[in-house]
N, CA, C and O of each residue as an XYZ file, in Angstrom:
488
protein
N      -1.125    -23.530     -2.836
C      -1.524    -22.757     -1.669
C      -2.495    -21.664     -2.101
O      -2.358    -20.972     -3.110
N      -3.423    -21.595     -1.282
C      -4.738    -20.487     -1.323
C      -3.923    -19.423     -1.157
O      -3.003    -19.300     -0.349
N      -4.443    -18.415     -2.234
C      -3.420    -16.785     -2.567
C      -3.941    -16.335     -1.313
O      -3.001    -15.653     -0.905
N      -5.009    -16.265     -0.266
C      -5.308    -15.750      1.121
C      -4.093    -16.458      1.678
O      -2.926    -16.089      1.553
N      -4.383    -17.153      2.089
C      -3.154    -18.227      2.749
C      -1.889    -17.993      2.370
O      -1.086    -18.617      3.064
N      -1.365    -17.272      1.460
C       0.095    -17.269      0.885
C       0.092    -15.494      1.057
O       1.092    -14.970      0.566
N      -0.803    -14.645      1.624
C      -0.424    -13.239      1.912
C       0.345    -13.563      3.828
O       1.267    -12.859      4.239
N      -0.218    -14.594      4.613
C       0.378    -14.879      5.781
C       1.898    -14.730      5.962
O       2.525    -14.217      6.889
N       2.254    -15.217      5.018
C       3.927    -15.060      4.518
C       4.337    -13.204      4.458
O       5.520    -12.888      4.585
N       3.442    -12.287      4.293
C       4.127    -11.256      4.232
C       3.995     -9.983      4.874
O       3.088     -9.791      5.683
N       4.781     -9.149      4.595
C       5.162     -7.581      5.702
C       4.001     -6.435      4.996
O       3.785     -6.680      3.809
N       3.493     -5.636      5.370
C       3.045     -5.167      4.669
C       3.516     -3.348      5.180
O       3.679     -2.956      6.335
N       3.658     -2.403      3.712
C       3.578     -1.565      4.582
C       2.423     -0.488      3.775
O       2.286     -0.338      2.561
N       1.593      0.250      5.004
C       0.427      0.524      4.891
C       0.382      2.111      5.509
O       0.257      2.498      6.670
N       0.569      3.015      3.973
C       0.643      4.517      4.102
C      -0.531      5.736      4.063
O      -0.691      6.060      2.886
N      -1.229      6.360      4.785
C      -2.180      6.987      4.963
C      -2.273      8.092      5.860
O      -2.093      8.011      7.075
N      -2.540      9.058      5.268
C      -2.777     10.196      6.024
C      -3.522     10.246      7.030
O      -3.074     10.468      8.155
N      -4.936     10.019      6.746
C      -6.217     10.330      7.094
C      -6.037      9.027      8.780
O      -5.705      7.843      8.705
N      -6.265      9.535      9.636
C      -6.254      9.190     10.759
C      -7.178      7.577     10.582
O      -6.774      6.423     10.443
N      -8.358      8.090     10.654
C      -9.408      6.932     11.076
C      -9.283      6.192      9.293
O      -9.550      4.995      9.405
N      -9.134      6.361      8.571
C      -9.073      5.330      7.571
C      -7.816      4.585      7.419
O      -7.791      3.766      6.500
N      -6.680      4.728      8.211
C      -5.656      4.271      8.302
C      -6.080      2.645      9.218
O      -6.149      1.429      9.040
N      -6.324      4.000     10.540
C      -6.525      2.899     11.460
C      -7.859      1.542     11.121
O      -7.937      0.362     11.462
N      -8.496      2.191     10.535
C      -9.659      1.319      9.810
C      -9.465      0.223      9.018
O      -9.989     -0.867      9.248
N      -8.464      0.538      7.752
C      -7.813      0.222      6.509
C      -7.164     -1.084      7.269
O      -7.416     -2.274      7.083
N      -6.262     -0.478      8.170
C      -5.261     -1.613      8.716
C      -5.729     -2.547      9.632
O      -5.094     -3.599      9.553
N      -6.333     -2.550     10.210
C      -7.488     -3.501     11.373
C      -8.007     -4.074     10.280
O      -7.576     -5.200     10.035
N      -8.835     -3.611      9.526
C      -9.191     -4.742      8.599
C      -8.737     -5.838      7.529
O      -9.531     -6.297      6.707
N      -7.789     -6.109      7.583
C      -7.088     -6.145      6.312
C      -5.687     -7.061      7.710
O      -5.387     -8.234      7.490
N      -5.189     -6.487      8.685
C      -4.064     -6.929      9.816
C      -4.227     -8.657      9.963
O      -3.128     -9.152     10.210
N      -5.178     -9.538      9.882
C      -5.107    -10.718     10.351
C      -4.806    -11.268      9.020
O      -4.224    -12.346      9.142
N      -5.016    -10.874      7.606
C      -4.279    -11.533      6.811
C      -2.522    -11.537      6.452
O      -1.798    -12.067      5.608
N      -2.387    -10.826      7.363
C      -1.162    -10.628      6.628
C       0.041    -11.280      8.094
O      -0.577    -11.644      9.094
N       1.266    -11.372      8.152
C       2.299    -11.699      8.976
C       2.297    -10.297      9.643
O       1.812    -10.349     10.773
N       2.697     -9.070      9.267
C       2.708     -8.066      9.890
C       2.399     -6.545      8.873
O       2.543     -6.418      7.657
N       2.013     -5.692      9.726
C       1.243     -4.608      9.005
C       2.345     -3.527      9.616
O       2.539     -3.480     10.830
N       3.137     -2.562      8.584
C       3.925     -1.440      9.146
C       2.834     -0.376      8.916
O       1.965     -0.712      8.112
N       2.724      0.787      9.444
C       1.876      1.867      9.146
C       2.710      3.260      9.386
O       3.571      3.404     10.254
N       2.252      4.342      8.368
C       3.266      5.395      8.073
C       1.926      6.363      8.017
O       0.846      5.983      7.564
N       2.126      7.398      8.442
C       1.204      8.923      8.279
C       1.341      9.074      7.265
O       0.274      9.181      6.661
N       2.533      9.180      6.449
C       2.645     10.033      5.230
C       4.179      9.278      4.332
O       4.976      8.392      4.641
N       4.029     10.124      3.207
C       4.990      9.633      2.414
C       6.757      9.913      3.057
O       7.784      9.244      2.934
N       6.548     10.821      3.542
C       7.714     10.786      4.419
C       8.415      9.189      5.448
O       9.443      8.513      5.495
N       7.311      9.241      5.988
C       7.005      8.293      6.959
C       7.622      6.685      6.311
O       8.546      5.919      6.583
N       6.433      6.750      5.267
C       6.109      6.147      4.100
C       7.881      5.059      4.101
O       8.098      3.899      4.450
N       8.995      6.367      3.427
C       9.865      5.458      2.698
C      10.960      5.516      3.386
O      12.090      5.292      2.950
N      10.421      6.066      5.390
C      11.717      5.752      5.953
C      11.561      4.474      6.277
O      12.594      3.804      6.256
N      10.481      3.889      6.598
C       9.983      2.347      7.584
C      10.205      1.713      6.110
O      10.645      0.566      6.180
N      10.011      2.175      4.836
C      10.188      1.372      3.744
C      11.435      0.843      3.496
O      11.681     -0.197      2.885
N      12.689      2.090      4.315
C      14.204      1.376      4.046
C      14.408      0.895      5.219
O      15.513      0.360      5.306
N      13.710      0.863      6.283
C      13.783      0.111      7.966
C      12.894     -1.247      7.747
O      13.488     -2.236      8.176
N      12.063     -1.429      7.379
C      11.552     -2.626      7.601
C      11.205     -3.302      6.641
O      10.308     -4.126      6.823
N      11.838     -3.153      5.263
C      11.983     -4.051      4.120
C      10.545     -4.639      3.488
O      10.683     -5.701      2.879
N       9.344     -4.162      3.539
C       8.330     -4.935      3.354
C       8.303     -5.456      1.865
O       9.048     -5.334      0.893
N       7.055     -6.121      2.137
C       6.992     -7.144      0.933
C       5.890     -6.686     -0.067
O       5.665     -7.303     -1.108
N       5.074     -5.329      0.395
C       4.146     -5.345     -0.391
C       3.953     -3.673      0.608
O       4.047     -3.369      1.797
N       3.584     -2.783     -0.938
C       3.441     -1.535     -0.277
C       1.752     -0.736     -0.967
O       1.333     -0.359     -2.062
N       1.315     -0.801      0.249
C      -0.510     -0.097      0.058
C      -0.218      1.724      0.367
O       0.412      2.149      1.336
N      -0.675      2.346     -0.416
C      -0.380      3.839      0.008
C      -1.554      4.711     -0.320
O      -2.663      4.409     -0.762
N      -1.107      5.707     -0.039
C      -2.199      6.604     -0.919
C      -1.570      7.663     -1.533
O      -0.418      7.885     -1.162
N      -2.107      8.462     -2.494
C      -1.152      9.451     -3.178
C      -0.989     10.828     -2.411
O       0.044     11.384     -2.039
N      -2.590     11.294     -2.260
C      -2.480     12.773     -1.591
C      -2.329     12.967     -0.240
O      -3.284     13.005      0.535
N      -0.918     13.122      0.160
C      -0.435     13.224      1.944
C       0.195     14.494      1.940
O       0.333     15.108      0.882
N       0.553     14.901      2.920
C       1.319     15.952      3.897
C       2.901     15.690      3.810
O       3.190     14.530      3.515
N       3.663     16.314      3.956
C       4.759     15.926      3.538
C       5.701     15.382      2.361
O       6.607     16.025      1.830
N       5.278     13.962      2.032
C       5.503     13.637      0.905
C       4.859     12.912      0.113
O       5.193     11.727      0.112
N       3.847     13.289     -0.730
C       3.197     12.516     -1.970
C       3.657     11.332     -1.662
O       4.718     11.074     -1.095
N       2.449     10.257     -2.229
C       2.823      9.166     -2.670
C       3.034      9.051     -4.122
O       3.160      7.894     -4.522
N       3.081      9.697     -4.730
C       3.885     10.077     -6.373
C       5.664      9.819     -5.981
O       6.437      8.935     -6.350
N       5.849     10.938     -5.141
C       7.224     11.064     -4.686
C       7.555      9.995     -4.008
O       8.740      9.691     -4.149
N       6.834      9.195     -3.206
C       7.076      7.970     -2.463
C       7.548      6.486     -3.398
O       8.373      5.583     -3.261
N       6.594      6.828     -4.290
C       6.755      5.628     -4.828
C       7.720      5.639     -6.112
O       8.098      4.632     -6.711
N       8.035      6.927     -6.408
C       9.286      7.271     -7.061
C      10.621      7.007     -6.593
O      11.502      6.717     -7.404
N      10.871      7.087     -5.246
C      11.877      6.743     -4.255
C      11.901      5.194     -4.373
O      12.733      4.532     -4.992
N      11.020      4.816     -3.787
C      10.774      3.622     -3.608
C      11.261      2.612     -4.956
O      11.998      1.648     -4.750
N      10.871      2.876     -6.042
C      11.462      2.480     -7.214
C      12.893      2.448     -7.638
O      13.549      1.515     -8.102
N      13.200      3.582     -7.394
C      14.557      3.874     -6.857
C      15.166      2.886     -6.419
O      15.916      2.284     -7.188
N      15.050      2.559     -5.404
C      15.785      1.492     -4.525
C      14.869     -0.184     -4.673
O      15.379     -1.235     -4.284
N      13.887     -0.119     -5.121
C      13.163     -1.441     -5.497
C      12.750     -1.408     -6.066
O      11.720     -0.750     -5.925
N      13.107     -2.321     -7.971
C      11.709     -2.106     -9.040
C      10.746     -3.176     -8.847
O       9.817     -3.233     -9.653
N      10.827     -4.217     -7.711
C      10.256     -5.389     -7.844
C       9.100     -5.226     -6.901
O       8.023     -5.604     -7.361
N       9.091     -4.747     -5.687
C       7.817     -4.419     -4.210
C       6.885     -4.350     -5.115
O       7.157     -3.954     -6.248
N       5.919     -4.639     -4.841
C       4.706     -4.917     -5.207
C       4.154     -3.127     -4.350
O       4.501     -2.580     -3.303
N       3.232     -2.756     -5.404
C       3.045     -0.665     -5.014
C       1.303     -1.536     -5.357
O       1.006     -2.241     -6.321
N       0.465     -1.143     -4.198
C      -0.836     -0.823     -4.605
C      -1.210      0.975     -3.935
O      -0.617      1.666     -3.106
N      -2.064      1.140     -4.509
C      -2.536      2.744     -4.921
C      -3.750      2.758     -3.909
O      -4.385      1.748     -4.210
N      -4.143      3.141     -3.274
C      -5.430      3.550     -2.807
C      -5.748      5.091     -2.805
O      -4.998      5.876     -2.225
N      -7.308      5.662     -3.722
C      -7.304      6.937     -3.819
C      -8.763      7.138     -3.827
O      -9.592      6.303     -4.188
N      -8.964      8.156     -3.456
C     -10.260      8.471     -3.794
C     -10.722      9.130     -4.973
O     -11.864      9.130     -5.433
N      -9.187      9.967     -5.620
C      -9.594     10.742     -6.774
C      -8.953      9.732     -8.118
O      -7.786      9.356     -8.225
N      -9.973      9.473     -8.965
C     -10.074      8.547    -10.119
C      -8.286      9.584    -10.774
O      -7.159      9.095    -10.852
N      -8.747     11.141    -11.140
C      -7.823     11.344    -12.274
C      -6.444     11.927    -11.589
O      -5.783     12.862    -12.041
N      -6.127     11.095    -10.279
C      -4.326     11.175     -9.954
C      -3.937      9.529    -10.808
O      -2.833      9.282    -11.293
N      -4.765      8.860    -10.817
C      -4.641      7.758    -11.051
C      -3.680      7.904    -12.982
O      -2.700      7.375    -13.507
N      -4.497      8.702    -13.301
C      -3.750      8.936    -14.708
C      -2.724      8.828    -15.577
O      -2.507      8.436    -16.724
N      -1.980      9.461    -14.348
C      -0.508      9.674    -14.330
C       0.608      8.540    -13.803
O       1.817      8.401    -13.986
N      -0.204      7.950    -13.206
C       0.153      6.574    -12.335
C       1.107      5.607    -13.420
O       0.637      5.127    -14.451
N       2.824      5.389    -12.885
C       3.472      4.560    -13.571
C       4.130      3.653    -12.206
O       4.189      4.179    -11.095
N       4.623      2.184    -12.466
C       5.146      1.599    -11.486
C       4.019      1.108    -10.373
O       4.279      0.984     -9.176
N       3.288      0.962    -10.708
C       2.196      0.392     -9.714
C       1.731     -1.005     -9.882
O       1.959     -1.516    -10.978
N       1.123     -1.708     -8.990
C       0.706     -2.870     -9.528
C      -1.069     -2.912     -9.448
O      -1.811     -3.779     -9.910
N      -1.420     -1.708     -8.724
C      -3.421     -2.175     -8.837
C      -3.471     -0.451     -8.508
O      -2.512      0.298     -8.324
N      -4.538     -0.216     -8.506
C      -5.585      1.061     -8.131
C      -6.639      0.292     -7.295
O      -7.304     -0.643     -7.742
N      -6.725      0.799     -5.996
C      -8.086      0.419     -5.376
C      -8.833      2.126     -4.792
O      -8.380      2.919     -3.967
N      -9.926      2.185     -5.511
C     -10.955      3.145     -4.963
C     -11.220      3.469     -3.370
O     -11.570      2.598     -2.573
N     -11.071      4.418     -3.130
C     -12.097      4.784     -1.691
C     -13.132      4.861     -1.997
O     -13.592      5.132     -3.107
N     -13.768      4.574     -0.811
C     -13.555      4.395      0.700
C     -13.208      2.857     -0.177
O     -13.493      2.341     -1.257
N     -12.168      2.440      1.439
C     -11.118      1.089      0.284
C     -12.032      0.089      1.037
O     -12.048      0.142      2.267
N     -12.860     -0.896      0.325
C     -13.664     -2.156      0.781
C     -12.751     -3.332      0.949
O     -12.066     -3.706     -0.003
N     -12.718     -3.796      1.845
C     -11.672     -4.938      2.458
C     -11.412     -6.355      0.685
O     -10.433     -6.753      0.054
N     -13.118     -6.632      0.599
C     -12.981     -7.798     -0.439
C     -12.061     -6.626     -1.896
O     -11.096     -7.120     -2.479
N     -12.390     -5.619     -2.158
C     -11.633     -5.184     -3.447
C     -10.011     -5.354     -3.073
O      -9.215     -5.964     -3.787
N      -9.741     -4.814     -2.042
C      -8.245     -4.591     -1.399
C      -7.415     -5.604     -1.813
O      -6.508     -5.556     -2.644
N      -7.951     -6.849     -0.921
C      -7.593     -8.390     -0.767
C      -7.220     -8.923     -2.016
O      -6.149     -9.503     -2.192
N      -8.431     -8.668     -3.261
C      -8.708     -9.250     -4.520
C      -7.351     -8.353     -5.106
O      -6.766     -9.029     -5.952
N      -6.922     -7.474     -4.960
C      -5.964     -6.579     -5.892
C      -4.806     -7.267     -5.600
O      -4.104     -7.690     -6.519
N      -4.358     -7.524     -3.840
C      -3.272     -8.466     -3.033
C      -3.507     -9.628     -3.919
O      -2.673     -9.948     -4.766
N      -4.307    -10.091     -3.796
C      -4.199    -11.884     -4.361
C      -3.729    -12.002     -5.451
O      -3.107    -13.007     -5.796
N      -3.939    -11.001     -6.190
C      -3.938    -10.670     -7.927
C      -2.554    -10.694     -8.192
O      -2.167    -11.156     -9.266
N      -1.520    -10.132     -7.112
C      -0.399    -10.251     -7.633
C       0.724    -11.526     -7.663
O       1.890    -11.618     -8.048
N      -0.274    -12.478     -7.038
C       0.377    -13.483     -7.024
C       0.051    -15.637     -7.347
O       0.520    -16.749     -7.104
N      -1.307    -14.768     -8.171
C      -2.481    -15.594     -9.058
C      -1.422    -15.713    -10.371
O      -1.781    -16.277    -11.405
C-alpha cells in the first residue's frame, strides 16, 4: 500500500496556536488523513490527546498555556509509541528536542509535512 494511501487509516491530532496557520495547516493536509483533531494549545493539545486517542501527533512547541515541550512530555508519559512530529519556526528549540519522530520548518509546506508522515511508516 502507497504510504499516502495508508495515512487514510489515521486520526490525527493537530496543535497550534497561531489562528490562521492552524486553520491553514489543517485544510491542507485534512483530505489525507481519516480525521484531523485540532487543539489551540498544549493544554488543549493533551486533553483531546487523552479524549480522542490519535494516531499521530503534529504540534508546535511555542504556545500559550502549555508548551509543546510540556505536551509532549505528558504525552510520553502515557504513550512512548504516537508518532510526535514538531512543527517550528525557530531552528534552536529544536535542540533540545527528545521523543520526536521529524522536525518540519515553518511556514509548514504541505509536500515537506506529508514526506515527514510517510517517513514514519516507509
Amino acid at each position: 500500500m502507497d504510504s499516502l494511501e495508508k495515512l487514510k487509516e489515521f486520526k490525527v491530532l493537530y496543535v497550534e496556536d497561531d489562528d490562521i496557520t492552524r486553520e491553514m495547516a489543517s485544510r491542507m493536509i485534512s483530505k489525507y488523513f481519516k480525521d484531523i483533531v485540532i487543539a489551540a494549545d498544549g493544554r488543549e493539545g493533551l486533553e483531546k490527546f487523552s479524549s480522542e486517542s490519535p494516531d499521530i501527533v503534529i504540534t508546535d512547541l511555542s504556545m500559550p498555556e502549555m508548551s509543546g515541550f510540556e505536551m509532549i512530555s505528558h504525552i510520553r508519559k502515557m504513550n512512548q509509541q504516537v508518532p510526535i512530529i514538531v512543527t517550528t519556526a525557530y531552528r534552536n528549540e529544536t535542540e533540545c528536542l527528545e521523543d520526536v519522530n521529524a522536525v518540519v520548518f515553518k511556514p509548514v509546506n504541505k509536500k515537506l509535512l506529508l514526506q515527514a508522515i510517510s517517513n514514519l511508516y516507509d
